[in-house]
N, C-alpha and C positions, 0 to 999 in steps of 0.2 A: 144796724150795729149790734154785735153780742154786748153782754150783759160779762161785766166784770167783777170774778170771784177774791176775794182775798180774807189774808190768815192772819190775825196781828195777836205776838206769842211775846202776852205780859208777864214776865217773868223776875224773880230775883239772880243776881249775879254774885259768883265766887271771888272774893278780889283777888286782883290780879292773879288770877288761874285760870290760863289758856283754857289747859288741857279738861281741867272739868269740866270747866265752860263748853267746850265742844262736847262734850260726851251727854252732858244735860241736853245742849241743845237738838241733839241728835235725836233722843227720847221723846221729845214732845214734838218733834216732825214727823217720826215714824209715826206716834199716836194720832194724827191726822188723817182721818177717816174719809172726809169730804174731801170731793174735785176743787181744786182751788187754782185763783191763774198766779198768785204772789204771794207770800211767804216774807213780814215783816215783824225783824228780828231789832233790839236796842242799840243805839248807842253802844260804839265800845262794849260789843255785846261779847268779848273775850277775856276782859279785863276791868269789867267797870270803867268810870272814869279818872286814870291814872292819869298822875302827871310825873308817872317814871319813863318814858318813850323808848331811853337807851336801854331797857331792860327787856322790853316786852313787842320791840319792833319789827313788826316782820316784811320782807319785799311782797310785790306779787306771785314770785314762785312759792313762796312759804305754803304752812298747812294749813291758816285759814283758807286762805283762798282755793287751796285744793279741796278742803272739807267742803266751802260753798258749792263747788263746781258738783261733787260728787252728788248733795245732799237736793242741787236743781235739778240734777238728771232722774235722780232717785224718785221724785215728785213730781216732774214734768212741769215745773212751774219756774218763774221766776224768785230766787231769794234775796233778801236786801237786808243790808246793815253795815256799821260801821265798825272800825277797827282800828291798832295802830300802825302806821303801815311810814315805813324807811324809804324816802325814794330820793337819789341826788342829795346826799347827805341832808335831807331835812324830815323832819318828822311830819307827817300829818294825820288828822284824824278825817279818814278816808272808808266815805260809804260805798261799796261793791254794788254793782247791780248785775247780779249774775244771771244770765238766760242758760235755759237748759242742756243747750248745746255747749256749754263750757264758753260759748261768747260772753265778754261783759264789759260794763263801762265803770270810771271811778268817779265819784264825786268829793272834793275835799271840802270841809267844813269853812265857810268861808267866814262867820261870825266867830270865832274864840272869846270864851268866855276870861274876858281879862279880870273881875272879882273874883277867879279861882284859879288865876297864874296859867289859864291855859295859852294865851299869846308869848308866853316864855318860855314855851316848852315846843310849842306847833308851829306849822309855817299855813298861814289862811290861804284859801282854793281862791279864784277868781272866776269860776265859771260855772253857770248853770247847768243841769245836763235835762234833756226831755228824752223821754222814752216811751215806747209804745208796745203796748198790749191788746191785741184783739181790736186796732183799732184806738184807743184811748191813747190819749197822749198824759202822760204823768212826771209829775217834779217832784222827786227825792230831794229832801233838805235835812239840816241835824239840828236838833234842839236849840240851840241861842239864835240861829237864825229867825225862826220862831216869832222874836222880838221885832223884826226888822221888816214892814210891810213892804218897804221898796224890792228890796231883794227876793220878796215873796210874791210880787206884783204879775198878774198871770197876761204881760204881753205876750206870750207864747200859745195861746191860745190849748190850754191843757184841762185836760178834764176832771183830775185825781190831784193833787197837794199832798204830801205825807213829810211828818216829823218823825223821826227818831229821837228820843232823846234818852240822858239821864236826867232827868229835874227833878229837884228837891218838894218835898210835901210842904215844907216852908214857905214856897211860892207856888202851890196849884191853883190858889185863884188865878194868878194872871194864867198861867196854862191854859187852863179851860176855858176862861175869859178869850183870851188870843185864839185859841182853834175855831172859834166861832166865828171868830172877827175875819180871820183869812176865807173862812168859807163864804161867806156873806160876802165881803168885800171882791173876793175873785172869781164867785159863781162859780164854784167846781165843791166837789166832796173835797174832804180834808178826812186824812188818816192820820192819830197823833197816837203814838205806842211808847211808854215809855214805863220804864224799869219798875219796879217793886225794892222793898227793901233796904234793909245797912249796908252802906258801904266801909271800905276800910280809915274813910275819916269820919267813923260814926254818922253819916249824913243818911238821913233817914227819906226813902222814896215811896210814894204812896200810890204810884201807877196812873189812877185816871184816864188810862187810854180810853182813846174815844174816835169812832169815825160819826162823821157828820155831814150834813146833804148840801145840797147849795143852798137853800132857805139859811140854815145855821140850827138845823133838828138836829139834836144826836140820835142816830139811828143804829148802835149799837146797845149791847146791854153791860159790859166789863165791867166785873166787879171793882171797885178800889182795895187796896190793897193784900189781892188775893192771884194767885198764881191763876193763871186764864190763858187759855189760847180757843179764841172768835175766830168766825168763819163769817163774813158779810159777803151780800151781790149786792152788788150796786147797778141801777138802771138809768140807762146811757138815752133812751126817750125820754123821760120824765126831765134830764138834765138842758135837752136839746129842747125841749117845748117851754121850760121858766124859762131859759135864756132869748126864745125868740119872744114871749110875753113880756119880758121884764129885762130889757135889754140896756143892764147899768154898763155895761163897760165901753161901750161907743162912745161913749159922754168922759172916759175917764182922759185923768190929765196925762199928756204925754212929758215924757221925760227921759234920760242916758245917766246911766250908773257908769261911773269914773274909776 
């Protein structure tokens, strides 16, 4: 099995400013020197995290999504992140998983952060999505999912976990705390990228991104609170040999999310 490359691009956000937002993000992709297979962008990485939806919603034809499309062909990688996205008159905050070929899958945020009104603005996802690269099988999730080991629980048998979020510096204990706990508990790496900086309700973000192994090593180096974009390989034997040594999840409880 290849060895899988990825890009996780800690960044501050323009509030609710599409178009800078794209044009920043543009910048620090092109700046990408190294072969990478994935390309991991923030949370609501167009607009921060707004809870205006009717202002800033766009379908699937819109220009995110075509930006995405463009910006995977351009890099031959996959890009992921989330956005605000209109679909069946309901709002959701919806992670892309764009392949190169302009193929792509959606994920909607299925935990809404109801302490910051996000359940009265959004309509919650109901389905996991698993995806594959090189081989690897990976679960894209958003931030407050993060919280929720059932819904993070790797019956899917996947080898990569990734957060997107915006979270507050005010809570990166638990962050950091929790990425580790998901890695550990589900025997796969875990990638958690999330934003830098003020937002436009003064909330202050302190980044903390971090990829982390299946032991619960962080095996990145991301700065906190400094604009960074990492390049990690992750190795798919080292993953496959703890799992046959140290085989916690055969033992794990079974159970059906309702």
């Amino acid at each position: 099995m290849e060895s899988l490359t990825i890009t996780l691009i800690q960044s501050d956000l323009s509030w609710e400013n599409p178009k800078e937002n794209l044009e920043m993000f543009s910048k620090k992709i092109s700046a990408i020197t190294e072969k990478t297979d994935l390309i991991l962008l923030p949370e609501m990485f167009t607009t921060g995290f707004s809870m205006a939806p009717e202002k800033f919603a766009e379908d699937l034809n819109g220009p995110t999504v075509q930006w995405m499309k463009e910006k995977a062909r351009e890099k031959n990688c996959v890009i992921t992140g989330s956005f605000v996205c209109l679909e069946n008159d309901n709002f959701y905050n919806r992670l892309i998983w764009m392949n190169p070929d302009g193929a792509y899958s959606v994920y909607d945020k299925r935990h809404l952060f109801s302490m910051g009104d996000e359940n009265h603005h959004y309509a919650a996802g109901h389905e996991k999505i698993i995806e594959e690269i090189n081989g690897w099988k990976i679960c894209p999730l958003i931030c407050y999912d993060l919280r929720f080991p059932v819904w993070s629980r790797n019956t899917e048998g996947f080898d990569l976990l990734i957060y997107i979020a915006n979270w507050p510096e005010r809570r990166s204990h638990p962050w950091k705390t929790l990425l580790l706990a998901r890695a550990i508990e589900n025997q796969c790496y875990v990638a958690g990228l999330n934003r830098i900086g003020k937002d436009g309700n003064q909330i202050y973000h302190s980044g903390d991104s971090a990829v982390i192994n299946f032991k619960g090593e962080i095996i990145s180096d991301i700065p906190s609170k400094e604009e960074s974009t990492k390049t990690i390989t992750l190795n798919y034997e080292e993953l496959v040999e703890f799992r046959k040594v140290f085989p916690v999840l055969k033992d794990a409880d079974r159970f059906e999310i309702k």
